[in-house]
C-alpha positions as CSV (number, residue, x, y, z in Angstrom):
1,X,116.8,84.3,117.6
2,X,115.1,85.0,120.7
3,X,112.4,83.3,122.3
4,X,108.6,84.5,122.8
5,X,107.4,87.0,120.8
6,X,110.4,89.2,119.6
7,X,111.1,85.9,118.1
8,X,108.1,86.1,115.7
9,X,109.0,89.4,114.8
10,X,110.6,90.9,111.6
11,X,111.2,94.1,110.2
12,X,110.9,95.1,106.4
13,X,112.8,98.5,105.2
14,X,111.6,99.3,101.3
15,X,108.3,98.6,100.0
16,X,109.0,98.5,96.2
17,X,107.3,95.4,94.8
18,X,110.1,93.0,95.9
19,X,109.6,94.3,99.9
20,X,106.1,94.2,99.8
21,X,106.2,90.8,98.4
22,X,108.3,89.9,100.9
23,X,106.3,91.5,103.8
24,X,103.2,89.4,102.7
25,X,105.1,86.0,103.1
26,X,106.2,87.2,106.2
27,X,102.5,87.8,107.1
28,X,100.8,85.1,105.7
29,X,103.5,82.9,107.8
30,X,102.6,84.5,111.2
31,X,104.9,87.1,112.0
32,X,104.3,90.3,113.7
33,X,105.9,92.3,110.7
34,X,107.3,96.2,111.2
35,X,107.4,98.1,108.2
36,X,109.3,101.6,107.3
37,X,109.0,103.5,103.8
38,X,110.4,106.6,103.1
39,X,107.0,107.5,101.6
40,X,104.0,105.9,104.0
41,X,101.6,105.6,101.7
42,X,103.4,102.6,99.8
43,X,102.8,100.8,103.3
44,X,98.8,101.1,102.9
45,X,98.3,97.9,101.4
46,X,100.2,96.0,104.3
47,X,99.0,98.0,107.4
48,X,95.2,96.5,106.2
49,X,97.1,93.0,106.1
50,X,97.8,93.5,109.6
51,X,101.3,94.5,109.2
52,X,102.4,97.6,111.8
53,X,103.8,100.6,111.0
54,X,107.3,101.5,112.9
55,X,109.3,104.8,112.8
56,X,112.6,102.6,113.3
57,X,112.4,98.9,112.9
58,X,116.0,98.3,113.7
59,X,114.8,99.6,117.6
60,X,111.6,97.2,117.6
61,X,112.9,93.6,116.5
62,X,115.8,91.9,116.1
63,X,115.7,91.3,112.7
64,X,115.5,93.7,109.5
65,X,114.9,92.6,106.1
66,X,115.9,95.3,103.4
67,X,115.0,96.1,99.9
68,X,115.7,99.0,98.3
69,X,116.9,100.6,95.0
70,X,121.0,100.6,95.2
71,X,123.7,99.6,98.5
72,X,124.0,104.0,98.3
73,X,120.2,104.5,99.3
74,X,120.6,101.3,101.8
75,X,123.5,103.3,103.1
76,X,121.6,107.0,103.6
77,X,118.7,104.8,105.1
78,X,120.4,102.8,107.7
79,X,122.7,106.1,108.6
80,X,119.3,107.7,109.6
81,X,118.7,105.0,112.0
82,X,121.9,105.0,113.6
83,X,120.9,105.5,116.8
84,X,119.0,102.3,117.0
85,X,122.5,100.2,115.7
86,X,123.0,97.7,118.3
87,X,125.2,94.9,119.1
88,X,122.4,91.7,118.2
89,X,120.8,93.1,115.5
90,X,120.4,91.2,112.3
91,X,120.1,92.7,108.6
92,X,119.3,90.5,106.0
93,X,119.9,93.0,102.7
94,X,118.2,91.8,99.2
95,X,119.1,94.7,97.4
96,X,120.9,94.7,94.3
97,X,124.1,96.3,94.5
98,X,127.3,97.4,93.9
99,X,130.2,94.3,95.6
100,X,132.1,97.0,96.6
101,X,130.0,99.3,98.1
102,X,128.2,95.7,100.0
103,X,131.2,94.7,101.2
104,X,131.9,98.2,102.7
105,X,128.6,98.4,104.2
106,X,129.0,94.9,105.9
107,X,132.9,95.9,107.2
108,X,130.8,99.3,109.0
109,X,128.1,97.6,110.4
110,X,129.7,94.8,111.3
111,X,131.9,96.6,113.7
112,X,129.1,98.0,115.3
113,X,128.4,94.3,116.3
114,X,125.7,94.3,113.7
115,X,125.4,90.6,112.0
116,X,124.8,92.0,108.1
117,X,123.8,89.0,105.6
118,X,122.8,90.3,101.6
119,X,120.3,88.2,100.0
120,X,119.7,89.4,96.8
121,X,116.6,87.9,94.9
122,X,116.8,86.2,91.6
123,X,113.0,86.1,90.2
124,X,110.5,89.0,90.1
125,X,108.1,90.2,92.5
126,X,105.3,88.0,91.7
127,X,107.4,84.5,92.0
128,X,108.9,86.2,94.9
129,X,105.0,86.6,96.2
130,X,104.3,82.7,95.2
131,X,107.6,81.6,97.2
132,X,109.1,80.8,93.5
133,X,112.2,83.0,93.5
134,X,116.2,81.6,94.2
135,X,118.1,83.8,97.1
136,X,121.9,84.2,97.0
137,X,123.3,84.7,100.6
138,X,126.8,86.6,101.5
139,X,127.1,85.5,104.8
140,X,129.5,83.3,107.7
141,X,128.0,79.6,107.7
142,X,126.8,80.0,111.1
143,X,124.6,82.7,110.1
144,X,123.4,81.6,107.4
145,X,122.2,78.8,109.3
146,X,121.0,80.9,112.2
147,X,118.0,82.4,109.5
148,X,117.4,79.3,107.7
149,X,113.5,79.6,108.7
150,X,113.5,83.5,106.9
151,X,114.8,82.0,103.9
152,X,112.1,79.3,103.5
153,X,109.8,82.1,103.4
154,X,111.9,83.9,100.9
155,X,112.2,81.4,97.9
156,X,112.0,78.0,97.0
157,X,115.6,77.8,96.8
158,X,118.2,79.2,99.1
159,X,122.0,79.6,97.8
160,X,124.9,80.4,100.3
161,X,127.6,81.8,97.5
162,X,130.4,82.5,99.9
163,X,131.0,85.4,102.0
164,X,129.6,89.3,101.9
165,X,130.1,90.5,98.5
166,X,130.1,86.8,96.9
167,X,126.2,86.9,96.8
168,X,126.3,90.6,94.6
169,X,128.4,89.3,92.5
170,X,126.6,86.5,91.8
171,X,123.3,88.5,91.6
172,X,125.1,90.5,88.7
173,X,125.2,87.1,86.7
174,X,122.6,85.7,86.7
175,X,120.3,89.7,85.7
176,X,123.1,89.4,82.9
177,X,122.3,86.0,81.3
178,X,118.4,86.3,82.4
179,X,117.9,90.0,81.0
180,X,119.8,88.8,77.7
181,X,117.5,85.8,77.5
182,X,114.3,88.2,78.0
183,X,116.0,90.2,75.1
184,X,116.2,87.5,73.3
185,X,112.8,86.5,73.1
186,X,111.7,90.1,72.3
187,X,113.7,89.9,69.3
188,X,112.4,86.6,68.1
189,X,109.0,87.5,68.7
190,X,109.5,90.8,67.0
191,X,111.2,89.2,64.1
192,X,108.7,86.6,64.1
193,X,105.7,89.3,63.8
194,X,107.4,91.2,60.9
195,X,107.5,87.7,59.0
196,X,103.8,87.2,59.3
197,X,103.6,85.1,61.9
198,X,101.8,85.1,65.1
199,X,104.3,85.9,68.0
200,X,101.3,83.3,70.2
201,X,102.5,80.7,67.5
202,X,105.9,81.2,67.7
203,X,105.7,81.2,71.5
204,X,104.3,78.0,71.0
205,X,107.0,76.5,69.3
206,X,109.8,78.3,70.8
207,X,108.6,76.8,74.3
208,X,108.9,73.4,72.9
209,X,111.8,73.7,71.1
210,X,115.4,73.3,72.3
211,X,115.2,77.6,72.2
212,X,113.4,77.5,75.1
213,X,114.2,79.3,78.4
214,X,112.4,80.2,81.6
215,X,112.0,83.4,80.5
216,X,109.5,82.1,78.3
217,X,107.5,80.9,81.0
218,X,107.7,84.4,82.9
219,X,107.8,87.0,79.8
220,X,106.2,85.1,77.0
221,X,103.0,85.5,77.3
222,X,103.2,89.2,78.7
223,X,105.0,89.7,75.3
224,X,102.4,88.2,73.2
225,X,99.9,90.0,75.0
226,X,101.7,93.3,75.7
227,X,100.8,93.3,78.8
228,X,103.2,95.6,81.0
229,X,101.5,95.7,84.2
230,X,104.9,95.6,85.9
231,X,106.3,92.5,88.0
232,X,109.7,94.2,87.7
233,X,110.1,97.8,86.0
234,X,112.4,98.2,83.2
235,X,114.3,101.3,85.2
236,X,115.4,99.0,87.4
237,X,116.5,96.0,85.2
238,X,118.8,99.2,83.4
239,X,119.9,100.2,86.6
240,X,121.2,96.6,87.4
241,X,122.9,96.4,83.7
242,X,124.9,99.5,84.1
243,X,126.5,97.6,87.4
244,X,127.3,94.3,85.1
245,X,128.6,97.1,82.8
246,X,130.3,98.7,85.1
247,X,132.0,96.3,87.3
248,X,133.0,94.5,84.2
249,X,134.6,97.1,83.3
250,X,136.6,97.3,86.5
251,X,138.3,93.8,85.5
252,X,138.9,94.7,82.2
253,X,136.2,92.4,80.2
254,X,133.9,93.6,77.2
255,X,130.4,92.9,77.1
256,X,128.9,93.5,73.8
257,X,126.0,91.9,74.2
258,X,125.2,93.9,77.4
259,X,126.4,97.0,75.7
260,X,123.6,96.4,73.5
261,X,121.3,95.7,75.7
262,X,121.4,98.8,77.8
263,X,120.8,101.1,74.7
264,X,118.0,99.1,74.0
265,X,116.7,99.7,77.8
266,X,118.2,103.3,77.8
267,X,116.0,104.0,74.7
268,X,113.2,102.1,76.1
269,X,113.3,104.2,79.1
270,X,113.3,108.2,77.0
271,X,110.5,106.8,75.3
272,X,108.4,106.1,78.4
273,X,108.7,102.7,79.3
274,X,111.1,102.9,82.1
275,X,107.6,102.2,84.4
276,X,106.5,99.7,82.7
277,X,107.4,95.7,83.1
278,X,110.5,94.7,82.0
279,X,108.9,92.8,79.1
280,X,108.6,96.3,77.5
281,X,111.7,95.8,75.9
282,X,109.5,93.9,73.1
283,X,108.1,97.8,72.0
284,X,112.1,98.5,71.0
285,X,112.5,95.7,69.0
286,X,109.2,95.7,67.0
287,X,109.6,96.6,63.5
288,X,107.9,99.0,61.3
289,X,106.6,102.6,62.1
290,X,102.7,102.1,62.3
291,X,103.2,99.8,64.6
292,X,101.3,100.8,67.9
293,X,102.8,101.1,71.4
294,X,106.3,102.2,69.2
295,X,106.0,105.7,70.7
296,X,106.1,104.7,74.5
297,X,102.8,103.4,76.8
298,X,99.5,105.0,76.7
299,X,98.8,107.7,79.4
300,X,95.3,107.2,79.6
């Protein structure tokens, strides 16, 4: 990295909950931080954090952190700022997305003499916020020592899992086992409701018992309180199960469990939860028809 200035200075592309997060560590830790969103009014909250606004972050620093929904919208976004592609330019990606598609992304841009690292996120945007979350980094060994100081900022612990491509893959893993354990829970505390007890109690002694798992700690109360204010959204939890689905399916494995598990998101999504926290799953697995919140989130 440069010295002076331009060395204090990142970009952020994508201000969904996971780049905003991300932009305020970046903040809080002194950098002069460029932000771009395809709809400016998502970039309010940082701009009165002292963040700046730019029109093409990849022409005003040397280094560009991107978030955004799938590696096809990281793709149409980065092609509209091809005229700033440089040889010098860094682009750490945390996107989840398809191995493939990352791996063709990197081989384009890195002829362009364009160092391109992914860095997915494991942990939601609030853990993310507190410095809590695990990144997985595709990437040479030199660079991922180059940006060791970016990824303090980015989580507590930092995971070099091979090359470009090695870190989607492994991104893909660990949404499979965590968004089955979050399942999970919403079953037992469902199952635990319809048997007459509290789903606090049970979260009680699920936590201490050897059934526990983190998402416990993350989800559990949320569940117990149904309390959706969204830390993830559902949508996007679905959108990363049909690529577990999918690229499983490309090496010939069955998931059953997974199957599962995306028509209870898919059905959790028609109904109007798609918005909502990921811990909304809990509404699909709640027995009995009078139960309230059955028919999807209130709109009031």
């Amino acid at each position: 990295m440069e010295s002076g200035m331009r060395a204090r200075s990142i970009g952020v592309i994508g201000l969904g909950l996971m780049g905003t997060a991300l932009a305020e560590r970046f903040l809080e830790a002194g950098y002069a931080v460029r932000v771009w969103n395809r709809t400016r009014d998502k970039a309010e909250r940082l701009l009165a954090q002292g963040a700046n606004w730019s029109g093409c972050p990849l022409q005003d620093v040397d280094c560009v952190v991107v978030s955004l929904y799938t590696t096809d919208v990281v793709k149409d976004v980065l092609e509209g700022f091809a005229h700033a592609w440089r040889p010098g330019l860094t682009l750490i990606d945390t996107t989840t997305g398809e191995p493939g598609k990352v791996e063709a992304l990197a081989t384009r841009l890195t002829g362009q003499g364009i160092e391109y690292l992914e860095a997915p996120i494991s942990g939601s945007s609030v853990q993310t916020r507190r410095g809590e979350a695990t990144v997985m980094v595709g990437s040479s060994c030199e660079a991922f020592e180059r940006w060791r100081k970016v990824w303090e900022l980015m989580g507590a612990k930092v995971i070099r899992t091979g090359p470009v491509g090695s870190a989607s893959r492994m991104k893909l893993i660990t949404n499979l086992v965590l968004g089955l354990n979050r399942a999970v829970l919403a079953e037992g505390l469902a199952y635990a409701e319809a048997l007459g007890v509290t789903p606090a109690a049970a979260l009680e002694v699920l936590s201490a018992s050897m059934a526990y798992s983190r998402a416990m700690d993350v989800k559990g109360r949320k569940m117990v309180d149904r309390d959706y204010a969204v830390q993830a959204r559902l949508s996007q939890h679905l959108k990363d199960v049909r690529l577990i689905l999918m690229s499983a399916a490309e090496v010939g494995l069955s998931l059953p469990f997974s199957e599962v598990h995306r028509g209870l998101l898919e059905r959790a999504e028609s109904e109007g939860w798609g918005e909502a926290d990921n811990s909304a799953i809990l509404e699909m697995l709640r027995l009995g028809a009078g139960r309230q919140g059955a028919s999807g989130p209130s709109k009031s």
